[in-house]
N, C-alpha and C positions, 0 to 999 in steps of 0.2 A: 434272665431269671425266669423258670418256669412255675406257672403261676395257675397249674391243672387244680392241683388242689382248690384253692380258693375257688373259681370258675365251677367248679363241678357242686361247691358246697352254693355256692349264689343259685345256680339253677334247680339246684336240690330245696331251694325256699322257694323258690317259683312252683316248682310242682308242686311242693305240697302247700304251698296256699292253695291251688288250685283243687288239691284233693282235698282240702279240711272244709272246702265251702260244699263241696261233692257230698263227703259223708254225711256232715253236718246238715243236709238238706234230706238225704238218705234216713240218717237215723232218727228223726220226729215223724216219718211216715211209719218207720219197718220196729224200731227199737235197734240198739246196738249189738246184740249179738245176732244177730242176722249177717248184719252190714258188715261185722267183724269177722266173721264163719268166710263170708261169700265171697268176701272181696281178696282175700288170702288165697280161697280157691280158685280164683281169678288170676291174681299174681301168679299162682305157680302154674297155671295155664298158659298165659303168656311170655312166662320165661322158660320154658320149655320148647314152648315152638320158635324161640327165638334162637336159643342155643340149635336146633334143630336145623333150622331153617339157613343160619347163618355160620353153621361147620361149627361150633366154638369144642375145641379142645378142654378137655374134664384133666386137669392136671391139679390134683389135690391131693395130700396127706392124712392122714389118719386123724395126727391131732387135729390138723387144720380144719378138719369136717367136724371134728370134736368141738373145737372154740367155736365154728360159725354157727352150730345148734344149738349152744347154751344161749350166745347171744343173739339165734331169732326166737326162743324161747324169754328168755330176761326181757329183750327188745318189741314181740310182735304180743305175746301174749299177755305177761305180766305188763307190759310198757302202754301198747293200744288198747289193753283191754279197760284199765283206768281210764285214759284218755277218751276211749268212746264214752264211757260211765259219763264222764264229765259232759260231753256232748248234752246226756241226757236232763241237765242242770242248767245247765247254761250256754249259750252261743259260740258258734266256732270261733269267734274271737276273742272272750273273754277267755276261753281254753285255751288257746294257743299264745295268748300271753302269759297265762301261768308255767305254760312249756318253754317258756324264754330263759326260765333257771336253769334250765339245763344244761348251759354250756360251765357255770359256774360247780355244778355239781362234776360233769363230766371233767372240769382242769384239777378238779381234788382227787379223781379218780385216777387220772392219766399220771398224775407227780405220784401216786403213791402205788398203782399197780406197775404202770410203763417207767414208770422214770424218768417220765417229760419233764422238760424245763422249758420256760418262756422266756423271749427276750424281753428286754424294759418297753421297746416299740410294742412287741405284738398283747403287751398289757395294759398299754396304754390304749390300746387296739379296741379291745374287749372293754374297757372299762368304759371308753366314750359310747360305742355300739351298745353298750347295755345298759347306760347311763339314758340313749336314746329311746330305747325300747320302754326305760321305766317311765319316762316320761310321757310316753302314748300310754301306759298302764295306771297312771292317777289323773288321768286326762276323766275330767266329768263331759258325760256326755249328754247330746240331748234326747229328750224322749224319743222313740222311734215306734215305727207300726212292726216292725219285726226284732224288738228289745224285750228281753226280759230280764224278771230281777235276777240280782247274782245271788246264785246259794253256795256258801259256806262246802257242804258236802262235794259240790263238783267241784270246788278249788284244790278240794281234798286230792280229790281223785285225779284233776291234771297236776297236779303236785309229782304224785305218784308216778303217775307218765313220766313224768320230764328224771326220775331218778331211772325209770325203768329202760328211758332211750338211752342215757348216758350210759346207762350198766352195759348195755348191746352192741355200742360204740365202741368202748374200751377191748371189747372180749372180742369182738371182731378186726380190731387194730390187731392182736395177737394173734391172731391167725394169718393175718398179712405179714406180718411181722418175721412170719416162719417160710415163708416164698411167697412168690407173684402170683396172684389168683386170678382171674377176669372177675368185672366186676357182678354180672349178669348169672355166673356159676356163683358167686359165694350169695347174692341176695337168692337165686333157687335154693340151696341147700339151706339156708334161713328161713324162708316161707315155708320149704317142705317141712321140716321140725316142728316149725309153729304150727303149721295143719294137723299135722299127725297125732299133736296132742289137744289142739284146740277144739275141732270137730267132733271127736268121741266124749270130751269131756262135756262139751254144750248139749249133745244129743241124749246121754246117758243122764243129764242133769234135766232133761224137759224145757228146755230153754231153746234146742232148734231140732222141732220135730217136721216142720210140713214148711220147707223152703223153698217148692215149686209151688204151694198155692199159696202164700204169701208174695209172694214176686211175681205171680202172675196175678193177685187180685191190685197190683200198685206196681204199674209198669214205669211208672216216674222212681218210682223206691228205685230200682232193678237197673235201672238208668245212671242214676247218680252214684251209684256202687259200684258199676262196670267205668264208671270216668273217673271214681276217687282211688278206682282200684289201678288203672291204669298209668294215670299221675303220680300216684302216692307208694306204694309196695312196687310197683315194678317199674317207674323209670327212679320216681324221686329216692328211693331208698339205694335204688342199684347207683345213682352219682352220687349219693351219702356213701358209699364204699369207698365211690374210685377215691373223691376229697380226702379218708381219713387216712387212705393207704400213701395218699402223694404230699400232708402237709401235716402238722401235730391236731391230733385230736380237739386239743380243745379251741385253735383257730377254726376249723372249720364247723365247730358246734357254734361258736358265735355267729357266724355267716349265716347257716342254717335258721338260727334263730330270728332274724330279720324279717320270719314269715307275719308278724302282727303288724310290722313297718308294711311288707307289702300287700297287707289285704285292705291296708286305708282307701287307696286309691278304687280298689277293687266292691268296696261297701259302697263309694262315693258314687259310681257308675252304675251297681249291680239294685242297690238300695238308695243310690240319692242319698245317704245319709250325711248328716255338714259336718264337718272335719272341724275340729276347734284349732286356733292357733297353735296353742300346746301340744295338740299329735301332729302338725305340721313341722312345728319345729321340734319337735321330738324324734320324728322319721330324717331330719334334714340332719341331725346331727349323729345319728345311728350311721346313714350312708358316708358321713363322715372318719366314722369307724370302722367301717367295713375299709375303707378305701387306704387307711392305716394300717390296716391287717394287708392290702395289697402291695403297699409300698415298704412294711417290716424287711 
């Protein structure tokens, strides 16, 4: 049994943990549309020269370019631009647990847009792994030198997120849906979309007027953007493709979502911060999930 899917969606929580602590470290220097402008123009930088560099054949349809713009439209703009918002409220963790509903949004999407149906396993799958996740999410924690209080408004806002990734999801499963895409060409024609309208709209709105003397007066800004961007929109997003095209949508949204399971380990080392029992065994039972979702 081939098991790309899942594997592609696990790695796809590795990067973008690795990108949420990126931006998240980016956006309290720069503000988030900076981070959000730059790091898209980054992405489609580096999948450009990848397609380039590495021959990839452009074999796409009409509608197919159709679905993959609305959903990096839905997914990068309307999806991250919340999610950065939230950034600005509160910490990349307590963000990226509110983005753990997402996979429960995306299987209400997929049953009534796609037609998905789930086996009894791979819901039992989902329900443990997010049974997990809840359990690191009412986990009190202890004070920290880099904790802040939770506000209400950025819950709002990775709320938001997490409806706007699902929407991106689904409308990029139909476009797979309609032939075989690479995964590298359909996250380009996503990012390009979301630039085209993201960049004129922030400029014309006064929100990114002077993005070389902002990034040149915070070279650490400029840093942490170029590595969230790298991780995040252009590997983690481009294996969030290959996973939704090789296994049903909303399995690999739960896998995806394991990213607040793995940034435990990652606050513990990066911040020393102590892990309570309850996200220990909250993460213990989430990988438990996952590994139900591997064995469905």
């Amino acid at each position: 049994m081939s098991y790309t899917g899942e594997l592609s969606a696990l790695i796809t929580a590795v990067m973008w943990t690795g990108s949420a602590l990126a931006f998240a470290a980016g956006t309290t220097r720069v503000g988030s549309v900076y981070v959000n402008v730059v790091r898209l123009i980054a992405a489609v930088v580096f999948l450009f020269a990848t397609i380039v560099v590495c021959d990839i054949k452009v074999n796409v349809s009409a509608v197919q370019v159709m679905f993959l713009s609305i959903s990096g439209l839905i997914g990068f703009v309307f999806g991250d631009t919340f999610l950065f918002k939230s950034y600005e409220y509160n910490d990349a963790r307590i963000s990226m647990l509110i983005m753990s509903t997402a996979p429960a949004i995306t299987a209400v999407f997929a049953y009534f847009f796609l037609q998905e149906t789930l086996s009894s396993t791979a819901i039992l799958g989902m329900i443990i792994t997010l049974g997990g996740i809840a359990l690191v999410i009412l986990e009190r924690r202890e004070p920290s030198s880099h904790h802040t209080p939770i506000s209400m408004t950025g819950l709002w806002y990775a709320l938001l997120g997490a409806a706007g990734q699902a929407g991106g999801l689904i409308l990029a499963k139909k476009a797979f849906a309609l032939g075989e895409i690479n995964g590298f060409i359909a996250t380009f024609i996503r990012a390009v979309a979301a630039t085209i309208v993201l960049l004129p709209l922030n400029y014309y709105a006064g929100r990114f007027t002077h993005p070389f003397i902002v990034f040149r007066d915070d070279q650490k800004a400029f840093n942490f953007t170029m590595l969230g961007a790298f991780l995040g929109p252009y590997l983690g997003v481009t294996f969030s493709l290959i996973a939704i095209s090789s296994t049903t949508v909303a399995v690999a949204a739960t896998i995806m979502a394991t990213v607040p399971i793995l940034m435990l380990p990652t606050v513990w080392i990066l911040f020393h911060e102590k892990l309570s029992w309850r996200a220990i065994i909250g993460a213990c039972v989430a990988v438990a999930g996952v590994g139900i979702l591997f064995l469905r």
